[in-house]
N, C-alpha and C positions, 0 to 999 in steps of 0.2 A: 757281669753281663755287658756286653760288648754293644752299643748305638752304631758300631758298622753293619753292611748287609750279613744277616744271618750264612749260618753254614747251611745246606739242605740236606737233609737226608727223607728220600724219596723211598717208602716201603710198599711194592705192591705185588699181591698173592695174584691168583688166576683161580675165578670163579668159586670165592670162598658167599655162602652164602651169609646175609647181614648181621642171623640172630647168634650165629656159631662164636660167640663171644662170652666165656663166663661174668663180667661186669653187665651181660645184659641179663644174667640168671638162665642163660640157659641150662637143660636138666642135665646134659650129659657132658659139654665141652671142657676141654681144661685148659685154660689160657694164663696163667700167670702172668707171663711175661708184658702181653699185650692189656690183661688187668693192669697193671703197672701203668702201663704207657697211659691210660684212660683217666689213671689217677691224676698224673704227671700233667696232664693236657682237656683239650674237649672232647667228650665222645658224642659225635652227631650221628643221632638217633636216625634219621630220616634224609641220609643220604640213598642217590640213586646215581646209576650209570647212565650213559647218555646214550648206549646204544650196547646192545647184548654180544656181538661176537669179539673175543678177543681183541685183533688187530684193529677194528673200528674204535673200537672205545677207545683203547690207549693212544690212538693216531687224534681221538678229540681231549685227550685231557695235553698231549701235546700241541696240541696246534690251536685251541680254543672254539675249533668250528664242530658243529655237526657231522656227517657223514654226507649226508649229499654233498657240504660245501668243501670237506678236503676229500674227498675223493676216494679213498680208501672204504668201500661198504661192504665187504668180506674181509676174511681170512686170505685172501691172493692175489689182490689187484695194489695196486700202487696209488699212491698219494697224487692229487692232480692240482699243479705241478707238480712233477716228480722233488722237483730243489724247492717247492712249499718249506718256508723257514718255520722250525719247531723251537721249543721249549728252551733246550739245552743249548743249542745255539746262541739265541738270543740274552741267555746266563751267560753264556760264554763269553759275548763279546760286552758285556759288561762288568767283565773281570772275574770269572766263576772261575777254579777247576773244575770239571766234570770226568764225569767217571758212570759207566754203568755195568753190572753184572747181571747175566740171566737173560728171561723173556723181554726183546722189542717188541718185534713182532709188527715193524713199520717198513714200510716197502719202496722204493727198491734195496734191496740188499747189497745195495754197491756204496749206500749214503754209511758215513759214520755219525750222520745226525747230533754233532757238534758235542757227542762223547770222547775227548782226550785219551779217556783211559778208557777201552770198550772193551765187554768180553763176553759178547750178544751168545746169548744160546735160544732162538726160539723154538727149535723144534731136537729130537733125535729120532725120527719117525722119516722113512723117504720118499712114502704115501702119495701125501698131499704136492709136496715142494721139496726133492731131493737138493735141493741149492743151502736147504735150510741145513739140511746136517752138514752138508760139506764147510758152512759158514760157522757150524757152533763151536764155539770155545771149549764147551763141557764134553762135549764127543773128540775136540783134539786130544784136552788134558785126557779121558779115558783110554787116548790110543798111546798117548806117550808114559801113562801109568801103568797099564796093564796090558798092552803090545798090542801090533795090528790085527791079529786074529782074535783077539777077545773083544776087542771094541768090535768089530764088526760081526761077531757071535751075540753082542748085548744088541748093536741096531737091528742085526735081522728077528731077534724077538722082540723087541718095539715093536717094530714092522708087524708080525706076526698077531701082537695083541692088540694093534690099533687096527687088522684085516678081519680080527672075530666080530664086527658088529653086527650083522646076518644073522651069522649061524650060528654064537655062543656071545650074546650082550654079557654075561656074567664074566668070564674071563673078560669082554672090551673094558669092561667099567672096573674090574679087580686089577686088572695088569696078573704079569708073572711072576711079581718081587722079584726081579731079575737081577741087581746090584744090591750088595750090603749097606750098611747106613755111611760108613767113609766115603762111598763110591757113589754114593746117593746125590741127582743134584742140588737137592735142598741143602745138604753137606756143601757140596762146594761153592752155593751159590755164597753162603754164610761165611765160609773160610776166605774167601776172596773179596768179600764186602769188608769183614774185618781186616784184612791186610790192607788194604787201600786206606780204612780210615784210620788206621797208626802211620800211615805215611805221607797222607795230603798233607799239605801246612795249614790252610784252615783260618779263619778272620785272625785268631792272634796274631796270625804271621805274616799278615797282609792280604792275603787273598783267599778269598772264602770258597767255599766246595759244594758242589751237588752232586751227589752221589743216589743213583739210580739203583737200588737192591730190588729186583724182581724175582721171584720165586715162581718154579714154575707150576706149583700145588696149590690146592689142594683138586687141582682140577684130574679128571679121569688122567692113566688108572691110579685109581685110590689109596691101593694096598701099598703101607710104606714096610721099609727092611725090623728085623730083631721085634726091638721093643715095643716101638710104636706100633707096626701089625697087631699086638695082640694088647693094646692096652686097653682096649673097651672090650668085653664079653658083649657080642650078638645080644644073648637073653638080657640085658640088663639092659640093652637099648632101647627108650618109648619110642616109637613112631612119632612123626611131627603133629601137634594138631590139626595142620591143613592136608593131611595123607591121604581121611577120608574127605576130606569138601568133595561137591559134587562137581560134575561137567555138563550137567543139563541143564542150567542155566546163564552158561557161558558160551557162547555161540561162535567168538572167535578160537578158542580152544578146541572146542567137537569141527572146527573144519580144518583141525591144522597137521601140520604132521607126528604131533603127540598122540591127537585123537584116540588109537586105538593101543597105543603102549599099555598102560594096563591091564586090558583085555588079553593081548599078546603074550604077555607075560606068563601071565596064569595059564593060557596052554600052555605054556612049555614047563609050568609046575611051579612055578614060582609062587611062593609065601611069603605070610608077613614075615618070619626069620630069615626068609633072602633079601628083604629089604631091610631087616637088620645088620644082617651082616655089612653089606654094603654102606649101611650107617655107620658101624663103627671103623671100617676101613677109611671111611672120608673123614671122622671127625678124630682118628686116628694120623692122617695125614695133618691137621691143622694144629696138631697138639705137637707132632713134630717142627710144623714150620715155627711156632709160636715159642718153640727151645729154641729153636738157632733166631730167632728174633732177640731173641734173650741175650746170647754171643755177641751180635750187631751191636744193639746196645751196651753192653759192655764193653766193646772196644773205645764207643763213642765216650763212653765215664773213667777208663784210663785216660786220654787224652785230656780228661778233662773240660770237655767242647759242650756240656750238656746243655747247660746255659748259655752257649754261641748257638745252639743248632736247634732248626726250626725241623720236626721230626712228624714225618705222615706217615699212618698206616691205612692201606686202602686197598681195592679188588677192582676189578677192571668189568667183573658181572659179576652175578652173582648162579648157584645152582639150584634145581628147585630141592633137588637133597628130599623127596618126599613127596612134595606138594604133589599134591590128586594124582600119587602115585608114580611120579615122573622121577628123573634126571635130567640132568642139561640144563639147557639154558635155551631162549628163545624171545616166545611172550613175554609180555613185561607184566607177570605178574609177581609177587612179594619175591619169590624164591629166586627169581631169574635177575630184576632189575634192581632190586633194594639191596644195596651195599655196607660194609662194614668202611670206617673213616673214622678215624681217631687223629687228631692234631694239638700236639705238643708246642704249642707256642714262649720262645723265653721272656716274652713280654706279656705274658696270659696275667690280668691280675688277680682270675680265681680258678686256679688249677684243678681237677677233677671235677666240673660243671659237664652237665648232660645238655645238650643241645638239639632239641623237637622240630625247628621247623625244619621246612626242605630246602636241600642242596642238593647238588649236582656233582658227580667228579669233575665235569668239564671247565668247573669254578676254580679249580687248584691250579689251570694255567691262570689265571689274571691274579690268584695272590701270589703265587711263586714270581710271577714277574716284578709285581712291585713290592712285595718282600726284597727282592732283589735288586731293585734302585732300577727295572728296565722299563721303559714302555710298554703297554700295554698295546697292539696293533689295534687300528680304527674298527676293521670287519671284525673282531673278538664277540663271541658270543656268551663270553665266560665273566663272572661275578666274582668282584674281591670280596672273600671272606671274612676279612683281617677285622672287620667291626662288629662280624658274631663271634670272634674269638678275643677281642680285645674290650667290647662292649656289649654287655650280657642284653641289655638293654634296645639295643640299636634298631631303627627301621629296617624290616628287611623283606623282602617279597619270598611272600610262603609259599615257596612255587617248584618244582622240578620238571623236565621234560626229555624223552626220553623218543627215538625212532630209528626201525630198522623197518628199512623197506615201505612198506604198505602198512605196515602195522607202529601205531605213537601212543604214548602215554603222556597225560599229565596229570601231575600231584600238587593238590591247592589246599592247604590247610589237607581239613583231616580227609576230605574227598579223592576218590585219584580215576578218572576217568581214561579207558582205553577204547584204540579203536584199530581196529582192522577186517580184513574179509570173513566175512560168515557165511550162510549157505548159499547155492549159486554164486560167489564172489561178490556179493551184494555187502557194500560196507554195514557193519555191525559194530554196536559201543555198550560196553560194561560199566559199570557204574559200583563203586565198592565204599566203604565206609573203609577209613585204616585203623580204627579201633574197635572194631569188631573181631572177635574169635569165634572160629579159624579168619585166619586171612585170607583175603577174596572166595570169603562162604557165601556172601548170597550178594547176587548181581540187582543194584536197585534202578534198571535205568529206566523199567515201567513204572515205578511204586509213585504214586502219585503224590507222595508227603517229599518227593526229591525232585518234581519238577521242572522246580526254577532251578537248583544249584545246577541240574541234565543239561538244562537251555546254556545254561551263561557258560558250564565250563564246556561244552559241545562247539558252540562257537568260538570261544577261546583255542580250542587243540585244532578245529580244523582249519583254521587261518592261518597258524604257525605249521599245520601239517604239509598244506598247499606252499608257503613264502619256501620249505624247506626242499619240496618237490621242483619249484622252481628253482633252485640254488642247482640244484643236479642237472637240471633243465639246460643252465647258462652253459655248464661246465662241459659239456658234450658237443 
């Protein structure tokens, strides 16, 4: 084991939801691989994201800040400053190679965001951000694999199943299994993470690597190629515990744009075995990404680097996969904001330890940085982890927070207080116990045995909700 700065290897899924991990028992997942990893490293139980849409959240575990404070608060706007210096950069210029494969998903589209080796695929959809396909790596290689008419026969069916959301949700959220499992991005994202790292040179050699493996699943459509399609049977799928939790006494949920998904559904026929099926397509995709997780890692133990390299696996949100019926992501309730985070540390000195309290992803820039021998920037809003991984023991603020928009969470020990617009727009706050089953089943923000913790954590989120309003405030 090497006393120079660690190698990185940076693992992160798209909207895998937290409990989808067989090391956390769940009933139906099959994760070896990432079992493994959990062995190997800490699995922190009560990690959260810092903010629900894709691009927001990975632009704050980049950059340390919140959303209001880098600028990026959707999926399509731009980091502000645009030249806002990130993650990989700042590894960079403290002697990193970097390298990233798969989803950015950081804006503008002209940055190489201090990746050396880049081969950015955020999108093959031309929907939203037609820039996005023309920029993807994984839609060149498709066009130089299988020629210009079939790549653009596979984007106009992307296109096609990302335009059923209206009229046919079932196909938006199944997709068309449109490519085999070779032609699959989660295939290639994994074949080119492993070529890179039989090639960096890596701390033995002098200079150490961060490597960025992003995958762009297990997020919609679900339905992966062959095997994986069909490795869970529908009928053997339970529904989540939180499937049935209720909506009537959640008040920012019944005003949001979920609200009536359920209801919706069921006109149009929809059963609990549609919601199975769609279960096993999703947890059929994560048992996919969680094999070529397995590839990654194995390239990184030919090399030999296992013991140089500091190894994350983590989601950028999470989906509600169930929860009161839904899909997506949004709310910051368990399904949408509580994340999977396993860290492999080579200096851990009790390897497969479970770790309870709360973190943040947005914590992963201040330890990658000083993991990395870099600076930590003064405005950093992000917490080195390196003392719940290094010291079982250690003080540490049992705390996570989380906002998108108008709508904040925060998680303090086992409470986790939300708040956003409820009826007429009038601010509304839920109040949940995290060890209670189902998760976020009964809202205790009246019950008068919760009071005081209502008062103290109420004032605590909206102080940091307004300081984080005004951060957006400055930047405009």
């Amino acid at each position: 084991m090497t006393t120079s700065p660690p190698n990185i290897l940076l693992i992160l899924a798209d909207q895998w939801r937290f409990d989808c991990l067989g090391a956390l028992g769940h009933p139906a997942v099959r994760t070896p691989n990432l079992d493994r990893l959990a062995e190997r490293g800490v699995l922190f139980t009560s990690a959260y994201a810092p903010t629900t849409p894709c691009g927001p959240a990975r632009a704050s575990v980049f950059t340390g800040r919140y959303p209001d404070a880098h600028g990026l608060c959707s999926g399509h706007n731009h980091l502000d400053p645009p030249d806002r210096p990130v993650l990989p950069e700042m590894l960079q210029q403290a002697g990193y190679e970097t390298a990233l494969v798969g989803k950015l998903h950081l804006k503008p589209l002209t940055r190489r965001y201090g990746f050396a080796h880049c081969l950015r695929s955020d999108s093959f959809c031309t929907l939203y951000d037609p820039e996005e396909v023309t920029d993807s790596a994984y839609v060149r290689w498709l066009r130089e694999t299988l020629g210009d008419d079939a790549s653009a026969d596979l984007v106009a069916r992307f296109d096609a199943d990302e335009a059923a959301f209206a009229s046919d949700e079932l196909r938006f959220l199944l997709g068309s299994d449109v490519v085999d499992e070779a032609h699959h991005p989660t295939t290639w994202t994994a074949r080119e993470i492993a070529r890179l790292l039989r090639e960096l040179p890596g701390t033995r050699a002098g200079r150490p690597f961060l490597v960025n493996c992003s995958f762009f699943g297990p997020h919609q459509p679900y339905r992966c190629p062959g095997r994986w399609g069909t490795l869970f049977d529908p009928a053997d799928v339970p529904l989540p515990a939180d499937f049935h939790a209720t909506m009537e006494d959640k008040p920012i949920l019944r005003h949001s744009w979920l609200s009536d998904h359920p209801a919706r559904r069921r006109e149009r026929g929809w059963t609990e075995d549609t919601y199975r099926t769609l279960l096993a397509a999703y947890y059929g995709g994560i048992a996919m990404i969680d094999h070529y997780v397995g590839e990654v890692l194995g390239a990184l133990d030919e090399r030999g680097l296992w013991d140089d390299t500091l190894v994350i696996f983590s989601a950028d949100h999470g989906d509600y996969a169930g929860q009161f019926g839904c899909f997506y992501k949004s709310i910051p309730y368990e399904g949408s904001a509580h994340v999977p985070l396993i860290v492999h540390d080579p200096c851990n000195p009790q390897p497969g330890r479970r770790e309870e309290r709360a973190v943040s992803t947005i914590d992963l820039f201040a330890t990658l940085l000083q993991c990395g021998g870099a600076a930590v920037p003064g405005d950093s809003e992000s917490r080195d982890l390196r003392d719940l991984l290094l010291r079982p023991n250690a003080p540490w603020d049992d705390s996570a927070l989380h906002k998108e928009g108008p709508r904040s969470l925060l998680v303090r020990g086992k409470w986790k207080l939300l708040r956003g617009p409820g009826e007429g727009g009038e601010m509304a706050y839920e109040l949940y116990d995290r060890t209670e089953v189902p998760l976020d089943g009964t809202n205790r923000i009246d019950d008068p045995r919760c009071a005081d913790i209502a008062f103290a954590l109420r004032a605590e989120l909206d102080a940091w909700h307004e300081r984080q309003d005004a951060a957006a405030g400055r930047m405009k």
